[in-house]
C-alpha positions, -999 to 999 in steps of 0.1 A, spaced: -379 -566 430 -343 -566 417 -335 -579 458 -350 -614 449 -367 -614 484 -385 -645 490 -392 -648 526 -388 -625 562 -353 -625 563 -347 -613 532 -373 -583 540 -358 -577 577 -321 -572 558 -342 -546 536 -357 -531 565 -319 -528 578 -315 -509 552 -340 -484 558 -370 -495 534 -407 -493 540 -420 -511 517 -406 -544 495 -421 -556 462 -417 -595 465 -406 -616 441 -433 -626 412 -424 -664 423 -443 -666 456 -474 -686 462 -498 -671 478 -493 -695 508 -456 -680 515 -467 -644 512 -490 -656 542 -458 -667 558 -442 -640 553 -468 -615 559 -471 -633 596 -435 -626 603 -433 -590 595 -452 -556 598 -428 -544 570 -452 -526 539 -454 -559 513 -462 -552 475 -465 -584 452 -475 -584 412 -507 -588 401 -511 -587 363 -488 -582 334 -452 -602 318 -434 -625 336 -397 -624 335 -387 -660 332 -359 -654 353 -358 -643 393 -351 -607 390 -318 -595 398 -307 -625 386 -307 -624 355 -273 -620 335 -282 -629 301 -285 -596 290 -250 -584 302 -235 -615 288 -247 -613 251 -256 -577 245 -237 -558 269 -267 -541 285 -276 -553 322 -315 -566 324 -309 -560 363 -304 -521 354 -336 -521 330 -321 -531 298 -335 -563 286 -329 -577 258 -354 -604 260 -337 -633 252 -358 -657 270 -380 -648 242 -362 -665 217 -363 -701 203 -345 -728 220 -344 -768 207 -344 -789 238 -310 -809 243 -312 -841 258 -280 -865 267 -266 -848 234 -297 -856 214 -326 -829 205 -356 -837 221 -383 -832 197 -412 -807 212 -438 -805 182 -443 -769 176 -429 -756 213 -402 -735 207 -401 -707 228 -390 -732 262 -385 -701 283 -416 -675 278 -438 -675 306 -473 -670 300 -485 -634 318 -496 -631 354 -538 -629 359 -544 -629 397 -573 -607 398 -593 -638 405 -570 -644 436 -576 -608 446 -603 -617 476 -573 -638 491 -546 -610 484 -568 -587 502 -575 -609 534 -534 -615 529 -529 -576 541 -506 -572 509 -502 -525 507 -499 -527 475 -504 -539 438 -483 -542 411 -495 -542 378 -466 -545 351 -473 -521 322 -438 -516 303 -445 -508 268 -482 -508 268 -504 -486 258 -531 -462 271 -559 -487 264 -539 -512 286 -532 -489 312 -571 -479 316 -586 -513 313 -564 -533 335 -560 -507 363 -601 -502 359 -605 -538 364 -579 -547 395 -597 -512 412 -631 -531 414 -616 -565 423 -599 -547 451 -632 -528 462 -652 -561 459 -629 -581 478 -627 -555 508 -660 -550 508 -666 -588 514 -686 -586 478 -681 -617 450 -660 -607 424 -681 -587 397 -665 -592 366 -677 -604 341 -664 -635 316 -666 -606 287 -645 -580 308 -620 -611 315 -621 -615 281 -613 -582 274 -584 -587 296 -569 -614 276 -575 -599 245 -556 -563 253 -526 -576 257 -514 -614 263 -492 -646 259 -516 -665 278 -534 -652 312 -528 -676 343 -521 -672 379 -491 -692 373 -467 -688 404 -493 -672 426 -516 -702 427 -486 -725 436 -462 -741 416 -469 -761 379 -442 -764 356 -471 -778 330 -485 -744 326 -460 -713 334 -442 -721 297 -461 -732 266 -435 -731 244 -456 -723 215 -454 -681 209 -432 -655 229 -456 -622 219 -490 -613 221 -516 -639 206 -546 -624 226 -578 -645 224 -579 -679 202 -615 -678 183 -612 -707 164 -597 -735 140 -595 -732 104 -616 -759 88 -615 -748 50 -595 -728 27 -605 -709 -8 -588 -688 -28 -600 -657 -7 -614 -671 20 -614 -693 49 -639 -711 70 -634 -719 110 -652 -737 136 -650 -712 160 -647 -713 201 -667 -708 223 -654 -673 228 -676 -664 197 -708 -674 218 -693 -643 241 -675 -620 218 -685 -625 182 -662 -621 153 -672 -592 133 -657 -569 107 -626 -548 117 -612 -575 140 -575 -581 137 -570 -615 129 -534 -640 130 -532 -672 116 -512 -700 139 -499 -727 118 -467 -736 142 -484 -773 138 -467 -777 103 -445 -743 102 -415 -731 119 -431 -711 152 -407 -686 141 -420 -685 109 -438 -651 97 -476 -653 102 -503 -646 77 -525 -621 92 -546 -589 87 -585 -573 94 -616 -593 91 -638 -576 62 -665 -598 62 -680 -630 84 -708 -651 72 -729 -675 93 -727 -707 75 -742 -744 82 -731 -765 120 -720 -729 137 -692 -723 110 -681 -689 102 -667 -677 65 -641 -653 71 -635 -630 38 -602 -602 39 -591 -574 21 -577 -578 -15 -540 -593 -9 -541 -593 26 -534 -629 34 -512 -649 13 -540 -679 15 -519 -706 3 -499 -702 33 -525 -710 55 -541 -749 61 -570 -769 76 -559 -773 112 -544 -740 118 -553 -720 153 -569 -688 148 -561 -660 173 -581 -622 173 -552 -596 184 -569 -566 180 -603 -559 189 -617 -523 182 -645 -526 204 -620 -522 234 -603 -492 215 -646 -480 224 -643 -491 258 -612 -477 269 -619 -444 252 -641 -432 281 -609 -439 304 -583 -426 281 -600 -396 274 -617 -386 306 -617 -351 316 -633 -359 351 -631 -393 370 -642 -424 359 -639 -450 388 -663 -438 413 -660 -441 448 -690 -452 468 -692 -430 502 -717 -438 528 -736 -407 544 -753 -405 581 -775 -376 589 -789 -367 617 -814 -338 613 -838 -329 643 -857 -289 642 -839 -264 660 -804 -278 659 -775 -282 634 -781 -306 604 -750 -331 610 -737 -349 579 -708 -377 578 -697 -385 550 -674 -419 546 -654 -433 516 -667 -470 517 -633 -487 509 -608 -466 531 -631 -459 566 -605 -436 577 -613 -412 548 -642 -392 568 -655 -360 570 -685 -346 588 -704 -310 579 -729 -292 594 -748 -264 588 -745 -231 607 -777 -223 616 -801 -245 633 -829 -260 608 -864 -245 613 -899 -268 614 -912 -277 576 -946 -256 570 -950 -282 540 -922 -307 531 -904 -322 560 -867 -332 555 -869 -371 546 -845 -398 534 -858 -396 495 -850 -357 493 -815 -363 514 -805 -387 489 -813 -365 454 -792 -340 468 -766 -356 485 -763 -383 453 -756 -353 428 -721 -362 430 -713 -353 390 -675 -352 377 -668 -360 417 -647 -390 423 -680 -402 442 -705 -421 446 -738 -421 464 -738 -458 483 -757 -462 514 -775 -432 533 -792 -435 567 -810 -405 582 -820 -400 621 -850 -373 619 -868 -364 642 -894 -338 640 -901 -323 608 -870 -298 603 -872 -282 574 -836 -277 549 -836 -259 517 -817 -282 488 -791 -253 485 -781 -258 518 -775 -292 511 -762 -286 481 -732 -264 501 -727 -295 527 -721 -319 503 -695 -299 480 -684 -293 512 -679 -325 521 -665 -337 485 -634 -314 494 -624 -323 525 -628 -361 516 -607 -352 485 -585 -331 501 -573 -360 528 -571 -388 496 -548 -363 481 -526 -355 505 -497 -379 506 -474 -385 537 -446 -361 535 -415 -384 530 -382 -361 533 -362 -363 500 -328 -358 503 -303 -346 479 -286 -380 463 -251 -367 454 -250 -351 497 -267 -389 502 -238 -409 487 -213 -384 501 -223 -391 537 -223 -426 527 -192 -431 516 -174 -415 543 -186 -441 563 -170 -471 542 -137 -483 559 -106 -477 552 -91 -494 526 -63 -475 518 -29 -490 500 -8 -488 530 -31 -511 547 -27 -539 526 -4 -573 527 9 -588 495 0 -626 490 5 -647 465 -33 -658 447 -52 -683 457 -68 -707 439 -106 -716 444 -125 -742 425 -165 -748 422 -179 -778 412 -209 -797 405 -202 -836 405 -184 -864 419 -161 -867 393 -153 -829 388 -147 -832 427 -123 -856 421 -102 -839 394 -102 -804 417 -88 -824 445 -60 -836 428 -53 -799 415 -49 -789 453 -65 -758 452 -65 -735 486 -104 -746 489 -132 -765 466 -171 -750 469 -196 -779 464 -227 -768 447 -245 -801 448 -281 -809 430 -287 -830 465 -277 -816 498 -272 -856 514 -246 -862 490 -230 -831 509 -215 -848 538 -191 -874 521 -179 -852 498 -172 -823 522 -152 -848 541 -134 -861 508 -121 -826 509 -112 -822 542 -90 -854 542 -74 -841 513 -60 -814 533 -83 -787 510 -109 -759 528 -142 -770 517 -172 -749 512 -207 -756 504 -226 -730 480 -260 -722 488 -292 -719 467 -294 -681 455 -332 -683 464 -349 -696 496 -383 -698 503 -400 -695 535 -409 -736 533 -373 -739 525 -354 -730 564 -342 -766 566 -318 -765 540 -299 -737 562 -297 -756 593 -284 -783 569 -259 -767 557 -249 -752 592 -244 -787 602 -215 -797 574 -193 -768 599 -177 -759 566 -175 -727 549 -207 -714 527 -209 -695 499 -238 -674 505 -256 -665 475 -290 -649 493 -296 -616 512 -321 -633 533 -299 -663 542 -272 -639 548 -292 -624 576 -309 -655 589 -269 -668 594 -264 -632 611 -284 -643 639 -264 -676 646 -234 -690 652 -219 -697 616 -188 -703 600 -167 -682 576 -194 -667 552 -181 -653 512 -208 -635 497 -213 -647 457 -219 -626 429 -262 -627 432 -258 -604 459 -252 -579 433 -222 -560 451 -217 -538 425 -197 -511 439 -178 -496 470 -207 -489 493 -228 -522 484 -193 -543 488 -189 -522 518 -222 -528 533 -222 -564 526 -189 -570 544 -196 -552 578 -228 -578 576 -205 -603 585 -190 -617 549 -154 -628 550 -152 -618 510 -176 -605 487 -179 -616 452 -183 -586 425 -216 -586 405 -216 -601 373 -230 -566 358 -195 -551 364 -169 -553 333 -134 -563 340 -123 -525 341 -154 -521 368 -133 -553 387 -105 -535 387 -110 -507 395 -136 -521 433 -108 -541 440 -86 -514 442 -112 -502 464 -110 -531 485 -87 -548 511 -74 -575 484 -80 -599 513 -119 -592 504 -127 -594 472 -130 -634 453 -129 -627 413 -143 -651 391 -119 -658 366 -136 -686 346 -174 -697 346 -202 -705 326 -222 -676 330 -251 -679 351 -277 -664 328 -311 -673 339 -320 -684 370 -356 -700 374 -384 -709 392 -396 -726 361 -381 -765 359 -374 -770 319 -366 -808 332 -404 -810 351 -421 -795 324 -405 -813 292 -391 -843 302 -424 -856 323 -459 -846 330 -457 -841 363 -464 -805 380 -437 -802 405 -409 -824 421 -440 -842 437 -449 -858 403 -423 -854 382 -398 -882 384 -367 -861 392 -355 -867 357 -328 -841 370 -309 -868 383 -306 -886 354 -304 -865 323 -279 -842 315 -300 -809 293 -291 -780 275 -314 -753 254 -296 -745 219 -301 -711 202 -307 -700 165 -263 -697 166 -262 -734 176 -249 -727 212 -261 -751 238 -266 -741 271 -260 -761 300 -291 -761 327 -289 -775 358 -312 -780 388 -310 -771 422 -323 -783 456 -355 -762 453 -363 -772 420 -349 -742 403 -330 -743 375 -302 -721 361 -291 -717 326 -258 -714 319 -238 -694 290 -224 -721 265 -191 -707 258 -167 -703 290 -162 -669 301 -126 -663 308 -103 -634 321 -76 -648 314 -67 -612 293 -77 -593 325 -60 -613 352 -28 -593 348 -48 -563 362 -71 -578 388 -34 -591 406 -16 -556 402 -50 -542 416 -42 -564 449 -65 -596 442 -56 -626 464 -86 -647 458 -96 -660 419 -124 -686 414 -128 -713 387 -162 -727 382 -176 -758 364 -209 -769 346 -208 -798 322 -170 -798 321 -157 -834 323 -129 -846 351 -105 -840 321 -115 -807 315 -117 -794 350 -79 -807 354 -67 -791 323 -82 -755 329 -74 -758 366 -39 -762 359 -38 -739 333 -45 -713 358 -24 -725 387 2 -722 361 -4 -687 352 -8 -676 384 26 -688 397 42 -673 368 49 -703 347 23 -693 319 16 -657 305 -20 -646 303 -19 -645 263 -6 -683 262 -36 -690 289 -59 -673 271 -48 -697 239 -52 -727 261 -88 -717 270 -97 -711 237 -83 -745 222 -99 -766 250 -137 -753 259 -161 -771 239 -178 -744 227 -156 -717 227 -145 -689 251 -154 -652 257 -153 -624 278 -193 -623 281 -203 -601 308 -162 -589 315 -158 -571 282 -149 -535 283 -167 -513 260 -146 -484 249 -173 -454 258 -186 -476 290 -183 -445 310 -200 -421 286 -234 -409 307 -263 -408 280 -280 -375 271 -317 -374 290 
């Protein structure tokens, strides 16, 4: 997953790379896993059920930047579950009681699962990180049937109360979001970032000690009832963030027009916190804590198998039994007896007395499903030879689900060894001394404009529109500059014109995709500089990336400054591109906060593009505002409010051998671009220390500077007791 693979290329450069199997990106629909699927035989594995991350993984840098823990090495920190206030052309942009502008709903594509199957996906993913056993049990009990239903060409069997049991285990709202195609209207509600489970009704009345509710229709499904855990929503009129009133149902009366009178323990709920109008959700239901028990507890199998059984029994020959696990055909195993079967005195051998013995499959994994019999004659078999075939039978067909391939498991620390001494050389004496280049990013006309004048050695163009490319790319060139045109970090498999348009501007391209990277591989391209989403995060990745065909590689934004250092040390100084000032990437989406707040469209189809005409920004509980910006596919990136600088770390990164150091621009004015480019230029010809730049930068970003992602914790090398 942390790959970001989208599409065929991006699996082939996996399959370079010696993988099997590649867990796709949660963002496909199921229409481009089709694609996909048609243009490899590579193993695919796609989530099914369970938390979206609201950003692509492995690219997601939020994490890194304000808590020092990288979510691409498993250590979220969840930000995209906090309150944001929309930021519109300066102004907020009021929501009602959406808050929460970037927490996805959770994934539910079991109801896709007949379409999955026919897709020829290997595996599912179900996403279970810090759920509990009754989670575990119920989900993976429920996907297991819609998987044997769907191969066996059966309707899903399901029920609406087992769906509902689903939602009410564990979720911020169930939808097949992504998977069913894309609308922005219904990945993000806005309104909670946790678990709400299953909303039973709407409070109607308050008392002293009680309430009354006009409940869903869920209660014509799954009454309320004593024990249930119950949370009041009153974001309507209350800060979402706001602590809820909440606590276990002790008594529910049936009252006049389908009402319900809820009572509660003594000093449970604080009822003057609660209104008419308020949203009420059941978290808990302890009827499921009954239902999973069975699962959770079970000393034998619970999810039975169904095997079909042919027997052909004929006097004076063998009995011949084959036994086949329904689902998996190739699972097979055939018994016979050793002796040939004698002629019945009373009770011939029929299909009724086959089936009681063969169907007493107990704590097996098994179950008897269809049995056809070819007698002829009237043999005669005693049940305790039957008996012996079919436990028999149970262990060989056992025996083969248990045995996995033998995959050869090599010792990591000999792995890396042999690895490395493959990198190339890139010893001291190799290297040239040059003075630093300048390189500048930007993201509109009038940025352009300031960067030319600053004459950097080239200027990367990451437009929202690829045919506003052209003129500006030759704006540069007649300047006498390099240009370079950045690509988007994600392509799609619907999406293989924007590389041929890009190939066509003959300019150098930032390549910010594994797949693209090996798509260009197979054509004539220009110079290629890998960005920092390719996640080159040490000697062997940087390596690896360059002998692909990269001119430079940009370091991963999950390495400190030290970590910089100490790779391009590593690395021919020619090959290595630092970023020395940026708004940190920190989410990058699928989900189009401009789509789904500023219109009510479902997708650039329908939405008005209000991309190109608003300039928006999510502000946190600190009063940061973060830049976002769309990109050619719709996606939109986030971007860290302050500017991260290194302007205290460039004094290393040059004595380390770096030639190449990147400025890039968000929301920054013509004016600002000119002043921070120059403040560099100056600093890196040697008319400015790093301590005076570093009081520039401070004084002239908007909203401040920091080190973000580069800062260098003092026990960063310290390995953590396991």
């Amino acid at each position: 997953t942390q790959m970001s693979i989208t599409s065929a290329e991006g699996v082939a450069l996996a399959q370079q790379f010696g993988v099997s199997r590649v867990v796709l990106a949660r963002e496909l629909a199921l229409e481009e896993i089709r694609a996909i699927r048609a243009q490899t035989e590579c193993e695919l594995e796609m989530f099914v059920h369970g938390a979206l991350c609201v950003s692509y993984s492995g690219q997601c840098f939020s994490s890194e930047a304000w808590g020092g823990r990288s979510a691409n090495r498993g250590q979220c920190a969840q930000a995209c579950r906090l309150p944001y206030e929309l930021i519109v052309d300066g102004r907020v942009r009021p929501l009602g009681d959406a808050r929460y502008l970037l927490s996805p709903g959770d994934l539910y594509a079991l109801r896709q699962m007949p379409e999955i199957v026919q897709l020829g996906v290997s595996a599912l993913k179900i996403e279970g990180r810090y759920k509990d056993a009754n989670y575990v049990a119920m989900t993976t009990q429920a996907y297991r049937q819609a998987v044997d239903d769907a191969w066996a060409g059966r309707p899903l069997s399901i029920s609406p109360v087992e769906e509902l049991h689903l939602e009410q285990l564990y979720s911020r709202g169930l939808g097949a979001h992504f998977v069913s195609g894309v609308n922005h209207q219904t990945v993000v509600s806005g309104r909670a970032p946790r678990h709400r489970g299953v909303l039973v009704g709407k409070v109607t009345a308050v008392g002293h000690d009680r309430v009354v509710i006009a409940p869903t229709k869920v209660s014509a499904v799954a009454p309320l009832k004593p024990g249930d855990g119950l949370v009041f929503d009153a974001a309507d009129w209350r800060s979402p963030e706001a602590r809820e009133e909440g606590g276990r149902v002790y008594h529910v009366t049936q009252l006049a027009k389908g009402q319900l009178e809820l009572t509660f323990g003594n000093g449970v709920i604080d009822f003057s916190r609660i209104r008419a109008g308020d949203l009420l959700w059941r978290s808990h239901d302890p009827d499921i804590d009954k239902l999973a028990r069975p699962f959770v507890n079970a000393a034998s199998p619970v999810h039975k198998q169904p095997v079909a059984v042919a027997v052909t029994a004929r006097a004076g020959a063998p009995l011949s039994a084959t036994w086949v696990v329904t689902a998996h055909p190739h699972i097979r195993a055939t018994v016979r007896s050793d002796e040939p079967l004698g002629t019945a005195e009373k009770r011939p051998l029929d299909d009724a007395f086959l089936a009681e013995q063969f169907g007493r499959l107990g704590n097996t994994p098994y179950v008897l499903g269809a049995l056809t019999a070819d007698v002829t004659g009237a043999p005669f078999a005693p049940g305790s030879l039957l008996n012996q075939l079919r436990r028999t039978a149970v262990e060989q067909l056992a025996a083969q689900q248990a045995a996995l391939p033998i995959r050869d498991v090599h010792d990591p620390a000999q792995t890396l060894a042999t690895a490395l001494a493959q990198v190339d050389d890139y010893a001291p004496e190799n290297r040239t001394q040059a003075a630093p280049q300048l390189h500048l990013l930007v993201r509109t006309a009038e940025q352009l404009t300031a960067a030319i004048a600053l004459q950097p050695a080239t200027i990367t163009l990451d437009y929202l529109e690829l045919y506003g490319l052209r003129p500006a790319v030759e704006q540069v060139r007649r300047a006498g500059i390099t240009p370079r045109v950045a690509s988007p970090r994600v392509l799609k498999p619907s999406e293989e014109r924007v590389v041929n348009f890009l190939l066509r501007l003959e300019c150098e391209i930032l390549v910010r995709s594994g797949g693209l990277l090996h798509g260009l591989r197979q054509v004539d391209h220009p110079p290629l500089i890998g960005d920092f989403s390719l996640n080159a995060a040490n000697l062997l990745a940087a390596d690896t990336f360059l002998k692909l065909g990269l001119t430079r590689i940009t370091p991963t934004h999950d390495l400190n400054a030290e970590q910089v250092t100490d790779l391009a040390r590593q690395l021919d100084p020619r090959q290595i591109e630092v970023i020395a000032y940026q708004h940190l990437p920190v989410f990058h989406t699928e989900h189009c906060v401009f789509c789904r707040f500023l219109s009510s469209g479902t997708s650039y189809k329908d939405c008005g593009h209000p991309c190109e005409s608003h300039q928006v920004a999510l502000r946190d509980q600190h009063g940061r505002s973060h830049p976002v910006m769309a990109d050619v596919g719709c996606r939109n990136t986030v971007f860290g409010a302050e500017a991260q600088e290194a302007s205290l770390h460039l004094p290393a990164w040059l004595a380390a051998g770096v030639q190449h150091v990147r400025l890039e621009f968000a929301h920054e004015t013509g004016a600002e671009v000119t002043a921070v480019g120059q403040a560099f230029a100056d600093m890196l010809a040697g008319r400015m220390s790093a301590v005076e730049l570093n009081r520039q930068l401070a004084v002239r970003a908007p909203q401040g500077t920091t080190e973000g992602s580069l800062f260098v914790p003092i026990d960063f090398l310290d390995i953590p007791d396991l």
